[in-house]
C-alpha positions in Angstrom: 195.0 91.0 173.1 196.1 91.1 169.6 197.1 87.4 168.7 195.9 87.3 165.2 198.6 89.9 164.5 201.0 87.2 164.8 199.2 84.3 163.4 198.5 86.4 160.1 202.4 86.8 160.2 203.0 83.6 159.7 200.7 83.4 156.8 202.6 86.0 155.2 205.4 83.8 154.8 203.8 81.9 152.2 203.1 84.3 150.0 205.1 87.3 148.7 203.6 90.1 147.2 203.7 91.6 143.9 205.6 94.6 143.7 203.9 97.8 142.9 204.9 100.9 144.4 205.1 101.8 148.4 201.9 102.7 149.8 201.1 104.7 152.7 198.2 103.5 154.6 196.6 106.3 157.0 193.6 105.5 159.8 191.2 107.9 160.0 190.3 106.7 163.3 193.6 107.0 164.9 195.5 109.2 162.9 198.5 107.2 162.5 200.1 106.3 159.1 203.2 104.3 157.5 204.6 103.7 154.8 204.9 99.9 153.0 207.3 99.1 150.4 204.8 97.7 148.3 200.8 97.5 148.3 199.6 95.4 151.7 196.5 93.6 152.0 194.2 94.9 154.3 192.1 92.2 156.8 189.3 93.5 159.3 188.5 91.3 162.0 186.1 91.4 165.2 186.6 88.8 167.9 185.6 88.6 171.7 184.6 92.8 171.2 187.8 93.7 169.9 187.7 94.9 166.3 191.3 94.6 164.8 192.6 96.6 161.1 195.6 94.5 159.9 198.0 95.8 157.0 200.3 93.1 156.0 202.6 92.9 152.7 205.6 90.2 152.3 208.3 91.9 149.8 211.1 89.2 149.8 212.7 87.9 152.7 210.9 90.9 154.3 207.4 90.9 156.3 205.4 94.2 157.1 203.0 94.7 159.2 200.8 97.1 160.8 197.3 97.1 163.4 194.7 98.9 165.2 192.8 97.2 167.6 189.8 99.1 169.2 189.0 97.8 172.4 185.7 98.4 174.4 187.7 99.8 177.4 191.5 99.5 178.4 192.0 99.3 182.2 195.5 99.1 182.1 196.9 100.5 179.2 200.9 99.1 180.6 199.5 95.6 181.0 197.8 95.9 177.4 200.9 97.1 175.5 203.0 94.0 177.3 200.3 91.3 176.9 200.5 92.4 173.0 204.2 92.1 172.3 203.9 88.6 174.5 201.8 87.0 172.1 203.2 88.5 168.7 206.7 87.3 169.9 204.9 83.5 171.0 203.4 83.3 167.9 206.4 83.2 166.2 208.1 81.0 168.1 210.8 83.9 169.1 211.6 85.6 172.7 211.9 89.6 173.1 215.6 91.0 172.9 214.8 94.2 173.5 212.0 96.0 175.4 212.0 100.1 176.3 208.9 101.7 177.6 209.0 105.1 175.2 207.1 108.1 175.0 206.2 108.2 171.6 205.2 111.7 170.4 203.0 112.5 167.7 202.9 115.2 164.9 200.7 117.4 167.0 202.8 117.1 169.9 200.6 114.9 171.8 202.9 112.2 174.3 202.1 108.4 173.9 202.4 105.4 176.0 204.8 103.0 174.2 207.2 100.1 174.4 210.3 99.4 171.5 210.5 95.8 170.7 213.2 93.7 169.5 212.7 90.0 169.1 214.4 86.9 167.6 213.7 83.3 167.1 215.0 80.4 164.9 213.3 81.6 161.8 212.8 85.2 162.3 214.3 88.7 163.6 212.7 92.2 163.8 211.7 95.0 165.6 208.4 96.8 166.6 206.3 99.6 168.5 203.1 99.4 170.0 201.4 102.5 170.4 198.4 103.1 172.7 196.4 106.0 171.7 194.9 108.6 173.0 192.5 108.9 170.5 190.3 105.8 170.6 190.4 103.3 172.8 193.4 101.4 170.8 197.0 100.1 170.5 198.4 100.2 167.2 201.3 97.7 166.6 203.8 97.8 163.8 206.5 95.8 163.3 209.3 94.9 160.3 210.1 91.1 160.2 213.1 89.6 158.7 212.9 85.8 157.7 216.6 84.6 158.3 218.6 84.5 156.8 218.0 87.0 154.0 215.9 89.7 155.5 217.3 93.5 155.2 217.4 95.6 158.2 217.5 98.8 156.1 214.1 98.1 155.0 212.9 97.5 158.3 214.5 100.7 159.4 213.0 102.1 156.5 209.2 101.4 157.2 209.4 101.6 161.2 211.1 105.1 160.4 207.9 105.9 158.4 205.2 105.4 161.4 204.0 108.8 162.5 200.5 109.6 164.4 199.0 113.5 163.2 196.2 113.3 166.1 
């Protein structure tokens, strides 16, 4: 399960970025790319087998985010996407407002297991997708976080808009 995702968050907080132009950050592994408002910092990680890729950039009161983690096997690929968004949301101290299960289809016409996200909490709002694909064994996560009570939801519609899989 994916809790650094949320723990590297948090960090973000603390620290804005400089503002450069939007990048787009593309996997080779997984095909899947998106679009940041400004330059993110890239952190690779392996713990207990699972090797995680996090993207993360704080422009304002706004916090991006995107991951791959590549498990060893994924029995239940249902259970994996829920235990993910359960620990993002914990980590930061919000609850899930929304949850879909979505089919999310890529550029090659390939359909996805997903869930849609919405989540709150005393400091934060946002939204997110998790993504298990049929690639690799992996879930990629991304998610646009607001820190109340400045954060713009038309940049977070902006860079969730942007996430696209071409595999």
């Amino acid at each position: 399960m994916m809790t650094r995702f949320g723990l590297v968050l948090l960090f973000a907080i603390l620290f804005s970025s400089v503002a450069v132009a939007g990048a787009t950050i593309t996997s080779a592994d997984t095909g899947y790319s998106v679009t940041f408002p400004v330059q993110p910092r890239k952190e690779l990680t392996t713990k207990k087998g699972l090797n995680l890729a996090l993207y993360l950039v704080r422009d304002g009161d706004n916090i991006f985010a995107s991951q791959e983690g590549f498990y060893s096997e994924i029995k239940d690929v249902q259970a994996e996407l829920e235990a993910n968004l359960a620990n993002f949301v914990k980590q930061l101290d919000s609850e899930i407002t929304f949850k879909r299960n979505a089919d999310f289809i890529t550029t090659a016409g390939t359909t996805l297991p997903a869930r849609q996200f919405s989540f709150e909490g005393p400091k934060f709002a946002g939204k997110g997708i998790a993504v298990a694909s049929g690639r690799c064994t992996c879930i990629i996560m991304v998610a646009a976080t607001s820190i109340k009570p400045n954060g713009k939801n038309v940049a977070n519609d902006k860079f969730l808009s942007s996430f696209k899989i071409d595999k």
